[in-house]
C-alpha positions as CSV (number, residue, x, y, z in Angstrom):
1,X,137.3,99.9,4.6
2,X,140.0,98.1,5.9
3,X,139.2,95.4,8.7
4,X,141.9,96.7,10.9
5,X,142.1,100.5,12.0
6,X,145.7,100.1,14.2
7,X,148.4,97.2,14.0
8,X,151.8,96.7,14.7
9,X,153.5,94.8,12.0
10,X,156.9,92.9,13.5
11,X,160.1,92.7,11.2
12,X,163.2,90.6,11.4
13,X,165.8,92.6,10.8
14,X,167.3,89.3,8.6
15,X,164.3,90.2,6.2
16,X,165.9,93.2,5.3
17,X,169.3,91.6,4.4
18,X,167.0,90.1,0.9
19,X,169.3,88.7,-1.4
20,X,172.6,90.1,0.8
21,X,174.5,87.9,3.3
22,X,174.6,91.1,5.4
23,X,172.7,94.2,6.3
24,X,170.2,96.1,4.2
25,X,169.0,95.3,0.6
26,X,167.8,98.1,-0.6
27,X,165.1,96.8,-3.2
28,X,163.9,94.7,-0.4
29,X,163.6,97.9,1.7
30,X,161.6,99.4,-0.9
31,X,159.4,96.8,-1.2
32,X,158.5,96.6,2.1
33,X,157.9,100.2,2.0
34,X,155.6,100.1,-0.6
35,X,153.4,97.4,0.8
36,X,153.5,100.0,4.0
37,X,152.5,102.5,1.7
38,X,149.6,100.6,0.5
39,X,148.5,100.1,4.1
40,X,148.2,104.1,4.8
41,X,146.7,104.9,1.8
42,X,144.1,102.4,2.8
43,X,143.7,104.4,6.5
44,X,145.2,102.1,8.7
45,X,147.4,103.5,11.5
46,X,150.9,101.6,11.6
47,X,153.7,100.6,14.3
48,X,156.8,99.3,13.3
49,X,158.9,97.0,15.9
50,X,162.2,96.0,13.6
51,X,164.6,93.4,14.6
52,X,168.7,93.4,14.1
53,X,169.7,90.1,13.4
54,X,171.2,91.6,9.8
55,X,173.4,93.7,11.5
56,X,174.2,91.6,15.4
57,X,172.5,89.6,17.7
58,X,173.3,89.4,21.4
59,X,172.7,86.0,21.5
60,X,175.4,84.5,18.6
61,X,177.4,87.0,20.2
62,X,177.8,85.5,23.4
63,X,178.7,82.3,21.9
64,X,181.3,84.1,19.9
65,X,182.6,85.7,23.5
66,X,180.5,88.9,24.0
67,X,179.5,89.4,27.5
68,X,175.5,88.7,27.0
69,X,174.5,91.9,28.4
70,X,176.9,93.8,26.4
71,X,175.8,91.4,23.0
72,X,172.4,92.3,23.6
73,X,172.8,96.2,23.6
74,X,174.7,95.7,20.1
75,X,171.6,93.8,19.2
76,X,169.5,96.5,20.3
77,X,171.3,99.4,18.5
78,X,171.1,97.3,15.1
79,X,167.3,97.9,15.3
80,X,167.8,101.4,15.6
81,X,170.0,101.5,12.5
82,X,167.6,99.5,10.9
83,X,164.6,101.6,12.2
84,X,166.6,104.8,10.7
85,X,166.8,102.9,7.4
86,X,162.8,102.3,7.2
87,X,162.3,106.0,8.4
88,X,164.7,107.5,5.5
89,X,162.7,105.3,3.2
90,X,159.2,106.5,4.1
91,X,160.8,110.1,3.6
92,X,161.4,109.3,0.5
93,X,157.7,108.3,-1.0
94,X,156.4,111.7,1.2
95,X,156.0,109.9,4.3
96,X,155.7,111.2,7.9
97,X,157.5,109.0,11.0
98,X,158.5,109.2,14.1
99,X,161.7,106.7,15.2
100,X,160.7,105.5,19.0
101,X,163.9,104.5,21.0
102,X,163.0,102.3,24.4
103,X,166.1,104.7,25.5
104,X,167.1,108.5,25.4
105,X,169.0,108.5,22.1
106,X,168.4,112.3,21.5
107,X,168.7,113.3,18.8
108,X,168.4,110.4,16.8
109,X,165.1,109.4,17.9
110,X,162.2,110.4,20.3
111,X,162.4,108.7,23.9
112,X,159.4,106.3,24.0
113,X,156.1,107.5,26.3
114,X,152.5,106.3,24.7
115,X,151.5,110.2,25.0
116,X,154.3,110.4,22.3
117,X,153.3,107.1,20.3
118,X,149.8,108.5,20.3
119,X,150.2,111.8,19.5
120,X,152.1,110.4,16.0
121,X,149.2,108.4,15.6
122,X,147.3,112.2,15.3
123,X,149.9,113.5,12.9
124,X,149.7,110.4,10.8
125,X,152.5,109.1,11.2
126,X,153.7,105.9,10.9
127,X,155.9,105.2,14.4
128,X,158.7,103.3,14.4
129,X,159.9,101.3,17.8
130,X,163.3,100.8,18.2
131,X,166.0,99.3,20.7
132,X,163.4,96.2,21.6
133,X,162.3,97.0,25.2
134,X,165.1,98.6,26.6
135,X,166.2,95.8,28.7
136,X,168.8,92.9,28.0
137,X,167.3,89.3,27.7
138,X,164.0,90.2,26.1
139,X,164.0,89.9,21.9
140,X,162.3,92.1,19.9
141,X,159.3,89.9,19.7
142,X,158.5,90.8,23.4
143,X,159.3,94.1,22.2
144,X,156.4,94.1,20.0
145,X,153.9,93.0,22.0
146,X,154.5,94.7,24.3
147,X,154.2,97.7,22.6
148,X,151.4,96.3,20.3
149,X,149.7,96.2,24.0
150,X,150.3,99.7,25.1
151,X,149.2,101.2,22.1
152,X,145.9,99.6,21.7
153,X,146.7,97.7,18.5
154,X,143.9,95.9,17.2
155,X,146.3,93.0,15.8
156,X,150.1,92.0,15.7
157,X,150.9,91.1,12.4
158,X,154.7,89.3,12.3
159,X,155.9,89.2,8.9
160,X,158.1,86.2,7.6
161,X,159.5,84.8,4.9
162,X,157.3,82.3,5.1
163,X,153.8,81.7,4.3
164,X,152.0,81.2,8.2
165,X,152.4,78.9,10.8
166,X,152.9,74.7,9.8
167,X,153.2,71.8,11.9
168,X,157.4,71.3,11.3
169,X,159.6,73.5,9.5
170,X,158.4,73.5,5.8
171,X,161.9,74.5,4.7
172,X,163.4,71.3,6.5
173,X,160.1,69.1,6.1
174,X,157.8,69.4,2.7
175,X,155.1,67.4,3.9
176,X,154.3,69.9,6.8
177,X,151.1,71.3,7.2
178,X,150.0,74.8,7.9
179,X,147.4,75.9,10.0
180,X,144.7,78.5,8.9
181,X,144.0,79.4,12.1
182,X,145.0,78.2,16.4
183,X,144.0,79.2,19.5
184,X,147.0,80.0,21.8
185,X,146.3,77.0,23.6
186,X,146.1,74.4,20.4
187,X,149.4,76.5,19.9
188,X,151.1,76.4,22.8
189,X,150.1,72.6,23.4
190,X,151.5,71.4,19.9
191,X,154.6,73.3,20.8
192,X,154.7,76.0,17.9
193,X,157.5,78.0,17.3
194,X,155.5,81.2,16.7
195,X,157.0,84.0,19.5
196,X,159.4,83.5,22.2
197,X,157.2,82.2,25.3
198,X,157.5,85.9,27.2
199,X,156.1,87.7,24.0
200,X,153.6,84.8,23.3
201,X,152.2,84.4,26.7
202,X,151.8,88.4,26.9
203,X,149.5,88.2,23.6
204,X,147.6,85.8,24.7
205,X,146.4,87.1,28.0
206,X,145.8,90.2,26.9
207,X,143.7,89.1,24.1
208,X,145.8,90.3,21.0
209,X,145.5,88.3,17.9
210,X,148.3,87.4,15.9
211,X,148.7,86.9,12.6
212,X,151.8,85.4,10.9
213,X,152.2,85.6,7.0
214,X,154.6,86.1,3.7
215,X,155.5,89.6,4.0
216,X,157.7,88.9,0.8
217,X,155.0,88.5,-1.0
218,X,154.2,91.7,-2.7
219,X,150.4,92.8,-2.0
220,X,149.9,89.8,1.2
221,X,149.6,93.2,3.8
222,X,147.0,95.0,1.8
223,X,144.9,91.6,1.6
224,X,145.4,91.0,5.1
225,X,144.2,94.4,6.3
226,X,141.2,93.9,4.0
227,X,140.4,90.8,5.7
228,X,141.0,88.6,2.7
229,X,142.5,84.7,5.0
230,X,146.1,85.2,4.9
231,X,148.7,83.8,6.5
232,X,147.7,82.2,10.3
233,X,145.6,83.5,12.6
234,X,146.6,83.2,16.6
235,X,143.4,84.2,18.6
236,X,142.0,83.1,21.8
């Protein structure tokens, strides 16, 4: 039995770039689509927030000369090009989907509506959110809490490249140490880079626990969802 029944598992979109300088690698695509597969077979209901930053992001983009509004709506339609990259992929191993756009995109994806998100959930299907929240200035890790939030996810698990949450950058500083587990407020205190404040401070008063952990290492989401201590637990 797996300890979670619902999640939403946040994605870069630079994760999918793997090996590439740009855009989507393919066999890290598949990989990640396996370890998804692993999680349905095991029963657990998925939602998918995927970022952009392989493809744009509104924010180097204004500091390249895009108007920020206008950068961040490129940023936003990356994640539905990535979110239409995932969806093909889950075709492909049998898998049913629905791709959620925060924005009438007909017919490329359904216009969000929790009736909607919910009634995949029915079908089995895995939902994919797209397009962040709809709004400029919010990244796609408000995105996924706030969806996370709305549809009554048990957990948000935000997949990185590395291994949890440490005191400094462990890429920059090897003697930094990572946390098993924080409370928002240790986090938030010690000034941890975990969310962006907006998406962060929506977590924690609403009670949703986050976990942050390797998603590039094949079999850490099927531990995970059967409970096995991986990666850093956020709580309250």
């Amino acid at each position: 039995m797996p300890k979670y029944k619902r999640v939403l598992l946040k994605l870069s979109g630079e994760a999918l770039m793997g090996k590439k300088q740009y855009g989507i690698d393919e066999n890290q695509l598949s990989e990640y689509i396996e370890q998804i597969r692993q999680a349905l077979d095991l029963g657990v209901e998925i939602g998918i927030v995927i970022g952009g930053g392989n493809i744009f992001r509104g924010v180097s983009g204004e500091s390249a000369g895009f108007d920020r509004i206008k950068g961040d709506y490129m940023g936003m339609l990356a994640t539905v090009i990535n979110g239409l990259a995932i969806q093909s992929a889950l075709e492909s191993i049998g898998r049913k989907s629905a791709l959620i756009t925060a924005i009438e995109m007909s017919p490329v994806g359904q216009r969000y509506s929790k009736r909607r998100v919910l009634k995949a959930f029915e079908n089995d299907e895995v939902v994919i959110f797209t397009f962040g929240t709809g709004n400029p200035y919010f990244t796609t890790d408000t995105a996924a809490a706030l969806r996370a939030i709305e549809m009554k996810a048990e957990v948000l698990l935000k997949g990185t490249r590395v291994d949890g949450v440490y005191s400094d950058d462990p890429e920059k500083n090897p003697s930094a140490s990572k946390y098993d587990k924080l409370t928002f407020e240790e986090a938030y205190n010690r000034g941890l880079k975990i969310m962006d404040l907006t998406a962060f401070t929506m977590c924690s008063e609403n009670n949703l626990q986050i976990i942050v952990f390797d998603m590039n290492t094949e079999g850490n989401l099927l531990k995970l969802l059967k409970g096995e201590s991986v990666g850093t637990l956020i709580h309250s």
